[in-house]
Each structure stands twice: as C-alpha cells, then as structure tokens.
SEVOKE-751325 format. One record per atom (N, C-alpha, C): x, y, z; residue in three letters. Coordinates in pm, whole numbers, plus 32768, in hexadecimal, padded with zeros to 4 digits. Example, Ala and Ser with C-alpha at 12.3 -4.5 7.8 and 13.67 -1.06 7.14 Angstrom:
2
85277DC7830CAla84CE7E3E830CAla85287EB6830CAla85057F1F82C4Ser85577F9682CASer850A80038313Ser
% end
This chain:
110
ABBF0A220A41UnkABEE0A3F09BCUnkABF409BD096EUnkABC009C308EEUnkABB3095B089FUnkAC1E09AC0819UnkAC2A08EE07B4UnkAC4C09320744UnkABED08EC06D5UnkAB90092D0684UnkAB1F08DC0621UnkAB42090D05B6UnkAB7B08AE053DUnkAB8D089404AFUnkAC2308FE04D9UnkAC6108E4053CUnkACE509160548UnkACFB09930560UnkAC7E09DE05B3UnkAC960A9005BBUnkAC5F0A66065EUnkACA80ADA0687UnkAC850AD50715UnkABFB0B23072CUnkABBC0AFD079AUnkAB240B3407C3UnkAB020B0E083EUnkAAC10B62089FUnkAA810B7708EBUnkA9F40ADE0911UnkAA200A95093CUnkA9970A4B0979UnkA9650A8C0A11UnkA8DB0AA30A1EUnkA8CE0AF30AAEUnkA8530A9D0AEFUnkA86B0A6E0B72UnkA81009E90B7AUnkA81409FA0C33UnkA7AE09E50CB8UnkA79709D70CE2UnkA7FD09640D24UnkA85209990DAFUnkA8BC09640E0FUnkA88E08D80E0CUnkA818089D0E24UnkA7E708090E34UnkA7CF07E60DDEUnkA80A07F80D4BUnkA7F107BD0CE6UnkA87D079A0CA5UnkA87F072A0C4FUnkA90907010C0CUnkA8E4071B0B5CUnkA95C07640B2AUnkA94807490A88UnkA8FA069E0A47UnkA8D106C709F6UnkA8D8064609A3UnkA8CC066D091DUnkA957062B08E8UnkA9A8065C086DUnkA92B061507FDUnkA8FE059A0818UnkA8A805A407D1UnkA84305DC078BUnkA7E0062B0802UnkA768067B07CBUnkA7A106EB079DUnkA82E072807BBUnkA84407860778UnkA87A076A06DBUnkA88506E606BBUnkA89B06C80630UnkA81106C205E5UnkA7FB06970628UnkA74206980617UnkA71906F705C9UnkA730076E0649UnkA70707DE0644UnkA716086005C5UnkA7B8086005C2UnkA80908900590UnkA832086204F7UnkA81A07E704E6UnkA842078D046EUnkA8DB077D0442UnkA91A07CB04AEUnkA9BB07A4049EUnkA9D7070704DEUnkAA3106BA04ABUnkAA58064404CBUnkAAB90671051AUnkAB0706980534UnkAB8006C70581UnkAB6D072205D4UnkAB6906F00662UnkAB2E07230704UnkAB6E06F00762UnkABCB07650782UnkAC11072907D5UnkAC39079F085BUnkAC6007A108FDUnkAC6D080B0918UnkAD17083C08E3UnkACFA08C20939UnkAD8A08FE091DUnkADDC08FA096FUnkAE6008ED0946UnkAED508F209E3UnkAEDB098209E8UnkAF0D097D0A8CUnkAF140A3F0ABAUnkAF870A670A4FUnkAFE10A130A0CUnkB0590A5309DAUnkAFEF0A91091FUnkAFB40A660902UnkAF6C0A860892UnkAF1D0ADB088BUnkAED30B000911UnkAEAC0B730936UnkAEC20BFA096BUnkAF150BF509D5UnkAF780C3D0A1FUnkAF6E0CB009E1UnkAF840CD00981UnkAFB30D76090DUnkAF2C0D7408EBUnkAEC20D5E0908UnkAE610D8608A7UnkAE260DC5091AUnkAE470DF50979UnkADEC0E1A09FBUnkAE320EA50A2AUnkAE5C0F0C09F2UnkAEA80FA20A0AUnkAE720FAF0AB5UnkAEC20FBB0B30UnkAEAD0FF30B7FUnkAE6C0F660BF5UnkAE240F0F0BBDUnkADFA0EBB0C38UnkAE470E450C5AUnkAE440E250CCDUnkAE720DA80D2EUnkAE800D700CC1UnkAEBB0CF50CB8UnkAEC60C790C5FUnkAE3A0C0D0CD5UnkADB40BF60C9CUnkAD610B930C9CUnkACEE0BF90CDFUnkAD2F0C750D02UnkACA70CDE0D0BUnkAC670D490CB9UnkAC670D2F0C4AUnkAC180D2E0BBCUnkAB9B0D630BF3UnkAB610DCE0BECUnkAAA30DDC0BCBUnkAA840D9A0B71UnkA9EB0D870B3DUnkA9CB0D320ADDUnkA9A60DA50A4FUnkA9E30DFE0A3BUnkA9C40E4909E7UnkAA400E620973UnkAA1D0DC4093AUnkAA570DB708C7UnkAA740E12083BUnkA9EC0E690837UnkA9F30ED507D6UnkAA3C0F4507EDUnkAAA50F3B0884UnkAAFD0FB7088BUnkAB530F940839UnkAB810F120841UnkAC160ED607F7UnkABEB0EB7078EUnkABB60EBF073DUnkAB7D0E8906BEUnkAB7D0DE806AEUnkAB3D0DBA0716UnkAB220D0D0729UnkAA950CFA073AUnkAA580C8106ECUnkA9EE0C5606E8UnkA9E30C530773UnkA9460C61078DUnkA9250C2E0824UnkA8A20BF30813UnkA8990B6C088AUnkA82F0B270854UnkA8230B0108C9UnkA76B0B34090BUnkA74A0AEF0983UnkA6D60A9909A8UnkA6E40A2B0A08UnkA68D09BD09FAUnkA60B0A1E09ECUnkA5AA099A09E6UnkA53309C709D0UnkA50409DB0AA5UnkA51D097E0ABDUnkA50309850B81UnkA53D09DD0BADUnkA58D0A4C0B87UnkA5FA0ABB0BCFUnkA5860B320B92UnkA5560B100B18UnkA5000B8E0AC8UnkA49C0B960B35UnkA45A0B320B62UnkA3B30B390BDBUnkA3E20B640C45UnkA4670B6C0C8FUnkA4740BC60D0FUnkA46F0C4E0D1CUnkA44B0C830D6AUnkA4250D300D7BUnkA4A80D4A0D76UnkA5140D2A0DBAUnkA5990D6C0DCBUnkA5F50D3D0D81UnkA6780D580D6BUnkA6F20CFE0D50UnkA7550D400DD5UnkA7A40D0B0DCFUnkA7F00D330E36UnkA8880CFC0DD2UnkA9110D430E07UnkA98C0D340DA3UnkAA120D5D0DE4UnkAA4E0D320DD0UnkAAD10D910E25UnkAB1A0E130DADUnkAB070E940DEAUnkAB220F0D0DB2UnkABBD0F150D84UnkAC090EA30D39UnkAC7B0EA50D03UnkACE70EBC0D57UnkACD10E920DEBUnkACFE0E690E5DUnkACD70DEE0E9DUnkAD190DB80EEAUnkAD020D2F0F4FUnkACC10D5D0FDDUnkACD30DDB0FDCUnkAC540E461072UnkABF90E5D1060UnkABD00EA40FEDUnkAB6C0EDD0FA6UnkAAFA0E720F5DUnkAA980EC40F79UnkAA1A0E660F2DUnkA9980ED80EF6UnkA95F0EBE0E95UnkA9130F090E5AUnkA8880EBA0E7AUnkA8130EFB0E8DUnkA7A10EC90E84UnkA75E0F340E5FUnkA7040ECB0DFAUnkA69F0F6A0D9DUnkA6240EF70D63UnkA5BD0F3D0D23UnkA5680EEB0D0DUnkA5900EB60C7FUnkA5330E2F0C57UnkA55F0DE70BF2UnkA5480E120B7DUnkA4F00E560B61UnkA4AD0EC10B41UnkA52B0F210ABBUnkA53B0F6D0B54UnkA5BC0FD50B16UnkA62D0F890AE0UnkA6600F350B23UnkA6DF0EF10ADFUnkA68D0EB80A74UnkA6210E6E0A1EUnkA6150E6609A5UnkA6070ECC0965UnkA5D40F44097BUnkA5A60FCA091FUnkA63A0FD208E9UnkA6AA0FC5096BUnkA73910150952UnkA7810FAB08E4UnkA7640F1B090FUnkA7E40EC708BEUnkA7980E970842UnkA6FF0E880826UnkA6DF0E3307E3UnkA7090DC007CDUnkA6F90D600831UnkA73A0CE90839UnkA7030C7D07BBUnkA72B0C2107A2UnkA6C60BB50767UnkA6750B7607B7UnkA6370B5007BCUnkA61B0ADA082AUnkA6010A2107EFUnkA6480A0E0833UnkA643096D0840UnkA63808FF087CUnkA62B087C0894UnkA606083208C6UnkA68A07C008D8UnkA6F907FD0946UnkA79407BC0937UnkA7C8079A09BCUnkA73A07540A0CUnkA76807490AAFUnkA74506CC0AADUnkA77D06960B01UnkA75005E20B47UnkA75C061E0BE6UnkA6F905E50C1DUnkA6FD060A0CCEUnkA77F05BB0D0CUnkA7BA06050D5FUnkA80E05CB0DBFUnkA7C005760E17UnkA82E05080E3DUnkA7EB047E0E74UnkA813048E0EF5Unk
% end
C-alpha cells in the first residue's frame, strides 16, 4: 500500500522486487510517494487480515498500479484476504478484472 499525491493506492509488484518511489513519480507525475502505515490503511480493507489485501484495488475504490515485469508473467499468485489462503489465476484475468495501470516502480532486490 502506497499513498500518491496523498490518496491511498494499490502498488502490485513481484515478491523479489522492491518499490522505487522514484519511477513511480516518474510515472505517475505526483511528487508525493510515499508508502502507507497499516494504521492508514486498516479500514479500507472490509473483511481481510490486516497485510492480506488481494491486489484488486477496484473492489475498494483504490487506484491500482502494476509493474510492467509482474504484467509478462503467466500467473500472479496473492493471499485471498487471509495469511492461509492464496489465489493463483492467470495474469491475464486479473488485468481484464482490475484494469490495473501499469508501470515501471521496481528496483531489483540485492
């Protein structure tokens, strides 16, 4: 969970990858990128775990924006708004469903 030009949103990015607040300013053209604390988020999630969020920002009415390297994998994989649970579906369907943006907001983990 991020917050860009001060609204909360959805970044959805590949486990071996780290944000970089930069390209999403880049990207986005907001100057103000920053993530979110769980306490800022917490209520915006009806029904799931606190940090087991799906990436389907357009349920909650939150931007969602996914790298461009998460768009080229066949699958996504997610935890089903539980810390047990995990969803896997093709990448495919989860864009038809969320219409994500896509962007370019990862630096590789070292």
């Amino acid at each position: 969970m991020t917050k860009i030009a001060g609204k909360p949103a959805l970044v959805v990015l590949p486990a071996g990858e780290k944000v970089d607040f930069d390209q999403i300013r880049a990207n986005t053209g907001a100057h103000d990128v920053e993530l979110a604390t769980e306490q800022q988020f917490a209520t915006l999630f009806a029904g799931c775990e606190l940090g087991a969020m799906p990436p389907f920002g357009n349920l909650y009415a939150l931007d969602t924006s996914v790298t461009r390297s998460l768009a080229d994998d066949e699958e996504i994989a997610f935890n089903a708004s539980t810390h047990t649970e995990l969803i896997r579906m093709p990448y495919r369907d989860f864009e038809r469903v969320v219409h994500p943006k896509s962007i370019d907001s990862r630096a590789h983990a070292r």
